[in-house]
N, C-alpha and C positions, 0 to 999 in steps of 0.2 A: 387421413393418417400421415402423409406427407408432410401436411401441414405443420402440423403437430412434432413432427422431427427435426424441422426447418427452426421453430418456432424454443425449440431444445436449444437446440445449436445454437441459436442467438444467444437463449440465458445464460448456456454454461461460458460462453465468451467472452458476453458480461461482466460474470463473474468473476473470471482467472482474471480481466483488464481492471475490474476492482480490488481484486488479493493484490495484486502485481504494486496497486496505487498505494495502495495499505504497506505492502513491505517497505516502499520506495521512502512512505510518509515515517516508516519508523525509524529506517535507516539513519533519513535526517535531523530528526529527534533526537537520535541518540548522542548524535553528532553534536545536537546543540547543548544536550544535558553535559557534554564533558569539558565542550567550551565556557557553559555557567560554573562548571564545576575550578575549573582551571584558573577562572576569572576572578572567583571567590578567593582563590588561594592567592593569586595577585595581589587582592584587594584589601 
């Protein structure tokens, strides 16, 4: 059963360290969509 708790603990870690990548990835994203956007209006 230890095991098995141990073995939790790793996925949900996992997991928050891939949300955390995810938010990080949209952040920049968003970032780039207003620089295309600004660009476009230069352009």
């Amino acid at each position: 059963m230890r095991n098995f708790w141990a073995s939790c603990q790793i996925c949900v870690l996992q997991f928050v360290l891939f949300y955390e990548q995810l938010c990080t990835l949209g952040r920049f994203l968003k970032i780039f969509e207003n620089f295309a956007c600004n660009f476009k209006i230069f352009w």
